[in-house]
N, C-alpha and C positions, 0 to 999 in steps of 0.2 A: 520567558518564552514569548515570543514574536505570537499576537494574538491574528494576525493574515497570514494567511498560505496563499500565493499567486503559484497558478503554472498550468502547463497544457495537458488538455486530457487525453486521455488512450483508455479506449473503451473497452469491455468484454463483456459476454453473457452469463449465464448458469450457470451453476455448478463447479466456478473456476476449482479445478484441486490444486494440491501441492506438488505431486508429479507433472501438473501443467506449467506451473510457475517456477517450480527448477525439476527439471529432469535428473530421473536417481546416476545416470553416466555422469552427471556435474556434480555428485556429491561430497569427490576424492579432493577439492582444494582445501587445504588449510586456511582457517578463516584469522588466523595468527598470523600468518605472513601474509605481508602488504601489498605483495605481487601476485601471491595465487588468491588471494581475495579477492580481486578484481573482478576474475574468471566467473565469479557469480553473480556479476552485476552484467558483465558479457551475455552469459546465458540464462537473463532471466525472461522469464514468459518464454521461453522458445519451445515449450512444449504444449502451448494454447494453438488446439486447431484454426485455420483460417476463418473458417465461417462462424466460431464463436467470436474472435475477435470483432469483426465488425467492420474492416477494412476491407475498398477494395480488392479485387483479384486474391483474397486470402493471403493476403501480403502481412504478416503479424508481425512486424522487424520490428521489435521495442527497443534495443538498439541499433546504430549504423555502425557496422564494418567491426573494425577490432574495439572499439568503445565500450568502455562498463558502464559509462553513466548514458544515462537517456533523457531526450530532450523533453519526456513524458515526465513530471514531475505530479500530477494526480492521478489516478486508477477510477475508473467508474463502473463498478462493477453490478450485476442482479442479487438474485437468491443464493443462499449459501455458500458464499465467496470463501475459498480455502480451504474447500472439504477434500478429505483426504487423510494421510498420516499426519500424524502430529511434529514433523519435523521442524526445529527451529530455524533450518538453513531457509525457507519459503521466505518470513517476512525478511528475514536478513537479508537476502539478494534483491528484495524489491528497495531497501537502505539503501544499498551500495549501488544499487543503480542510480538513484536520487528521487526515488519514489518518496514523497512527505507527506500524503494523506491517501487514506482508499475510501471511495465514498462506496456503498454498495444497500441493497435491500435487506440483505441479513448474511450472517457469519455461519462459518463454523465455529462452536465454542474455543475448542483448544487454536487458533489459528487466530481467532482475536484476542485472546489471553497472551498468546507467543506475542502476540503485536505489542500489545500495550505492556507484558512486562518486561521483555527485552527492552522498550523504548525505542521500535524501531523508525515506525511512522503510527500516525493518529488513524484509528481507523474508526469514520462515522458511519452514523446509518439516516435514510432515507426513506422516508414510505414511499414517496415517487418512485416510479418505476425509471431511472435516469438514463437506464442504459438504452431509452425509446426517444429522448428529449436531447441527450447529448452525444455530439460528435466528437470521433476522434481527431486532433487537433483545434478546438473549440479553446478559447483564451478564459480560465476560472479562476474564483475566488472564493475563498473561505476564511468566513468570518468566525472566529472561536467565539467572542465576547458575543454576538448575537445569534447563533448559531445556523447559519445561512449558508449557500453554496451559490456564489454568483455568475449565470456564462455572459461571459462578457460580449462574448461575440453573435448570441441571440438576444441579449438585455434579457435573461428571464432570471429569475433569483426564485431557491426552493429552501424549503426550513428543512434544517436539518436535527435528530435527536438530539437530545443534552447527550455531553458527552459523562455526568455524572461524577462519580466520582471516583474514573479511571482519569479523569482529568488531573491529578494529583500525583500520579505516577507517571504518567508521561512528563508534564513538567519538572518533575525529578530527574528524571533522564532512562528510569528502569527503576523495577520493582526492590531492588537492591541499596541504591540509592534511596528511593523511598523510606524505607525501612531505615536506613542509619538518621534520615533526617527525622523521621520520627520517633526513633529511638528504640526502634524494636530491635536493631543489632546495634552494639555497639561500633562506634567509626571506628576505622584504621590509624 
């Protein structure tokens, strides 16, 4: 596993839910076909109100135009990021967008569990309050091996939690994998 995450931030406030981050009308694609997959990386965040976002004129376009992937490759979010249903479609479509880490002040339980055992992206935590320190579109780094989050584009660098030992399951690739490499289920 690549121990740097590089990429640009896209910020949001409080309480992100799951109905924010994919709207239940985007719930009908097939995450099996290749093509209607996509449609979830199109529609993710589109249900995050403007003024949580943190852009101006409430402009929250996490993608451009017909695109699934977004240029926004880290999430910097506050308190309780992913409250809501426990749907697994949420961290999915922040994947398939190209989302690779969420930095945030704290989770929903089942919403960072979905994260880390699907293996979708890393999700850290942060005592900093980051969503007050960082802009969206700000140039970042994340360091795994020291556990750091660097904006490149203010020089400030903040410590970020151990990631523990869900760190073990993400580099596995999902909670599945995990398990056949340590032998709790038998491989295929």
């Amino acid at each position: 596993m690549k121990k740097i995450i590089e990429g640009l931030a896209y910020v949001l406030g409080n309480d992100v839910d799951t109905d924010q981050i994919i709207p239940a009308e985007h719930l009908v694609y097939s995450l099996s076909d290749p093509e209607e997959k996509k449609n979830y990386g199109k529609f993710a965040l589109t249900g995050v109100p403007g003024e949580q976002a943190g852009l101006p004129e409430g402009n929250v376009s996490f993608t451009e135009g017909d695109n699934f992937e977004s240029k926004y490759s880290i999430i910097i979010g506050g308190k309780n990021f992913g409250c809501g249903s426990s749907r697994e479609h949420a961290p999915a479509c922040m994947e398939i967008a190209g989302v690779r880490a969420v930095v945030a002040q704290s989770y929903a339980r089942i919403f960072y569990r979905n994260s880390v055992d699907g293996g979708f992206f890393i999700p850290f935590e942060c005592e900093t309050r980051l969503v007050e320190e960082i802009k969206t579109g700000d140039d970042l780094k994340i360091d795994l091996e020291a556990n750091t989050l660097s904006n490149k584009t203010q020089n400030k660098t903040y410590d970020l939690k151990s990631l523990g030992e869900v760190i073990d399951i993400i580099e596995a690739g999902n909670i599945f994998e995990y398990a056949r490499k340590t032998g709790m289920i038998a491989s295929s």
